[in-house]
N, C-alpha and C positions, 0 to 999 in steps of 0.2 A: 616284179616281186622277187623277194631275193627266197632260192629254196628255202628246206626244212633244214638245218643239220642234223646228224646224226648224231646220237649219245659220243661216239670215240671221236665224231670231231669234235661235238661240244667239250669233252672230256679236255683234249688237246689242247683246244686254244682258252680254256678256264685257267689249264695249267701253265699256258706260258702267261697269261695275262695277271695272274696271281702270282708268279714268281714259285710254284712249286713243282719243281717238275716231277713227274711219276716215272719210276725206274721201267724200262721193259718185262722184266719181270714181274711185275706188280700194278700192270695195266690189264690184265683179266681178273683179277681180283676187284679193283677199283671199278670198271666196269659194270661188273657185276653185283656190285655195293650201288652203284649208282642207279642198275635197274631195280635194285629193290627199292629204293628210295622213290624213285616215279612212282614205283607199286603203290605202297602208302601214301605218299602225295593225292594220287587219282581219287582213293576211299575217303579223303578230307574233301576235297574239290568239288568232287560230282556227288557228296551228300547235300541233298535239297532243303531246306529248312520253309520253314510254313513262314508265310508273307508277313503275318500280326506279328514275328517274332521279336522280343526285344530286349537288346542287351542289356546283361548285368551290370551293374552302374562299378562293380567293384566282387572280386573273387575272394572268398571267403570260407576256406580249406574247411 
């Protein structure tokens, strides 16, 4: 089983596989963008929805 990476490896190698590289300067900032982004991710993911639930066939502002 291959580990977990970490955010600044996953950061690293998203950056070289995407072609955009992040300046040293600006890899604690991006970082820290990044963990807030997991933050909110987590609050969408691990919200449970009732089993009967069913989706909107079409969204409708």
């Amino acid at each position: 089983m291959d580990p977990i990476p970490t955010e600044a490896a996953y950061l690293q190698a998203a950056s070289l596989m995407l072609g955009l590289p992040i300046r040293p300067e600006h890899q604690a900032d991006v970082a820290a963008a990044f963990a807030v982004l997991g933050t909110q991710a987590r609050l969408i993911t691990e919200f449970s929805l009732p089993a009967d639930i069913e989706a909107a066939p079409r969204f409708t502002p």
